[in-house]
BALOBA-1460 file (C-alpha; in Angstrom, 3 decimals):
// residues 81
<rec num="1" residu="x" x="98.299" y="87.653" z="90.792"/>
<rec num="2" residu="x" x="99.023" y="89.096" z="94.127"/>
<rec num="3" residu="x" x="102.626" y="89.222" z="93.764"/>
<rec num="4" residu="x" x="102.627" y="90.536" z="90.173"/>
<rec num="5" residu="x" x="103.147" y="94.207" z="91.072"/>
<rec num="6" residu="x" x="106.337" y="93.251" z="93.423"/>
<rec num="7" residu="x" x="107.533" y="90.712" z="90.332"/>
<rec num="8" residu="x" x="107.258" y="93.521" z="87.505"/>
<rec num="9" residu="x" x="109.093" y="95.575" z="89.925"/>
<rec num="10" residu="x" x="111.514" y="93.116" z="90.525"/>
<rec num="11" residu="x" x="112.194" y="92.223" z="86.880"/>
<rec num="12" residu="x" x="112.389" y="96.028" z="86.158"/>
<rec num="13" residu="x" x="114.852" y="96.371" z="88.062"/>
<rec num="14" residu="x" x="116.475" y="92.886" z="86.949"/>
<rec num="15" residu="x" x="116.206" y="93.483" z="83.336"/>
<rec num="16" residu="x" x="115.912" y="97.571" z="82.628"/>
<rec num="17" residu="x" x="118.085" y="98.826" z="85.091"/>
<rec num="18" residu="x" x="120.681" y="95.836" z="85.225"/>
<rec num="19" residu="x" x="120.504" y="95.620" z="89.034"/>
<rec num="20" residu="x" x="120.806" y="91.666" z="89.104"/>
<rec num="21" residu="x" x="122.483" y="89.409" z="91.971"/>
<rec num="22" residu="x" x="125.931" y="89.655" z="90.994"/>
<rec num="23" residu="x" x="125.732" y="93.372" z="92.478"/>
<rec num="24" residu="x" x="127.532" y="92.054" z="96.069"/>
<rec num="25" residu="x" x="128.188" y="95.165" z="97.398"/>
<rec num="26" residu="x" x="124.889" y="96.033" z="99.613"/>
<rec num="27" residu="x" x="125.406" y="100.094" z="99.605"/>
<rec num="28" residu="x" x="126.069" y="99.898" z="96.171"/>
<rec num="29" residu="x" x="122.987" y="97.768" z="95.138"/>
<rec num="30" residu="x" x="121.304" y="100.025" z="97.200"/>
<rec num="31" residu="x" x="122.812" y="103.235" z="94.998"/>
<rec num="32" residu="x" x="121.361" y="101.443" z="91.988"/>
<rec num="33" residu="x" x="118.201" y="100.823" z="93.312"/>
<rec num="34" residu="x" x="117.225" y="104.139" z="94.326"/>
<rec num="35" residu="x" x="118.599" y="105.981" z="91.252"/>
<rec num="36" residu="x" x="116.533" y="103.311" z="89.044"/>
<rec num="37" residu="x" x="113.337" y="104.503" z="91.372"/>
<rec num="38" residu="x" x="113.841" y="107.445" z="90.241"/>
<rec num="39" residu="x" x="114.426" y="107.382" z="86.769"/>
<rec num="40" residu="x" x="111.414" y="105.116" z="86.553"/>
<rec num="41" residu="x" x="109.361" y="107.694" z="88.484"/>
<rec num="42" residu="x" x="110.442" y="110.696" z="86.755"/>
<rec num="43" residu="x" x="112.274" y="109.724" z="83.417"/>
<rec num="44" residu="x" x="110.850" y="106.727" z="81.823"/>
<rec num="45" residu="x" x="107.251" y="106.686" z="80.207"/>
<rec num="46" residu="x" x="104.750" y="104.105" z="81.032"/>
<rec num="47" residu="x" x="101.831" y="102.836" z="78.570"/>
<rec num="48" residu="x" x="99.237" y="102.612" z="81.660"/>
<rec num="49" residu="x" x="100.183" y="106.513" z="82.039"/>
<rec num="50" residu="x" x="98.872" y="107.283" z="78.825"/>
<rec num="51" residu="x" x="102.872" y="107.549" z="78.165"/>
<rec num="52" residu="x" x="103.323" y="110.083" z="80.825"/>
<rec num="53" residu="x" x="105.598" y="108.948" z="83.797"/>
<rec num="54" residu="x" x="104.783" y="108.070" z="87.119"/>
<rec num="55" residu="x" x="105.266" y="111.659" z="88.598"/>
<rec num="56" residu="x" x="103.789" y="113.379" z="85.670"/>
<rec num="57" residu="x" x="100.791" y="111.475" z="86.380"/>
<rec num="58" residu="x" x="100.373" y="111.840" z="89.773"/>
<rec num="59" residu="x" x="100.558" y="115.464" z="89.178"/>
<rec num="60" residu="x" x="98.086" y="116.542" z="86.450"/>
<rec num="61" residu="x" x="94.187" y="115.830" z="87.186"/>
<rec num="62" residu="x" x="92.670" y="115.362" z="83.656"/>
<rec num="63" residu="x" x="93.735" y="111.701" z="82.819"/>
<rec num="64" residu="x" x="92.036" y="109.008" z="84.610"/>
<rec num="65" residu="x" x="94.799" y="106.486" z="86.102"/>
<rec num="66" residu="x" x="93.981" y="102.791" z="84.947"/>
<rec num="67" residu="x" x="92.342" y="100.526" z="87.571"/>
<rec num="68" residu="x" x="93.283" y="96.913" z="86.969"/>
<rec num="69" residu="x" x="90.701" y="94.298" z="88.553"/>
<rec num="70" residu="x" x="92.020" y="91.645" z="90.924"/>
<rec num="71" residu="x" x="91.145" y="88.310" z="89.148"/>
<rec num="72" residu="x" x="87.993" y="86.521" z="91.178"/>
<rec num="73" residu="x" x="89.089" y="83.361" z="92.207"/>
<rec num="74" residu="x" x="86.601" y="80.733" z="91.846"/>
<rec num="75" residu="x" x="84.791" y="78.456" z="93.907"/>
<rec num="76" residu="x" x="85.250" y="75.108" z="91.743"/>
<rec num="77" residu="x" x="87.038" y="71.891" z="93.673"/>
<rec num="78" residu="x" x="89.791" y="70.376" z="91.240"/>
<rec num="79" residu="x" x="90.422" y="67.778" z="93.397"/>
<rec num="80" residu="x" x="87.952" y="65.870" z="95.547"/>
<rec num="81" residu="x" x="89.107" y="63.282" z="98.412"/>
């Protein structure tokens, strides 16, 4: 769970934007990656946005942004030695 904002934004990028490893050239990945940042802050719609996009979010002050919980861990031993 801790990494799953950095892996959604990873595959993102991966799968929407069609930045993927065969990209060798470094300033052109780079290119990619920040047009892609901002298409998915300013273009593309997101569901936890109440289909607004990032920026239009951030900017109005009538929707509530969603809050997702961090998952609580528990205490249980699977393995005893």
């Amino acid at each position: 769970y801790e990494n799953a904002i950095a892996e959604r934004i990873n595959g993102i990028l991966k799968q929407e934007f069609d930045i993927a490893k065969n990209v060798k050239d470094f300033s052109l990945k780079r290119q990619l990656i920040v047009a892609a940042i901002k298409t998915y802050n300013n273009v593309r719609p997101h569901f936890s946005n109440h289909m607004l996009t990032p920026r239009q979010m951030h900017e109005q002050n009538k929707l509530k942004r969603k809050q997702y919980k961090s998952k609580k861990l528990n205490n249980d031993v699977i393995v005893q030695l």
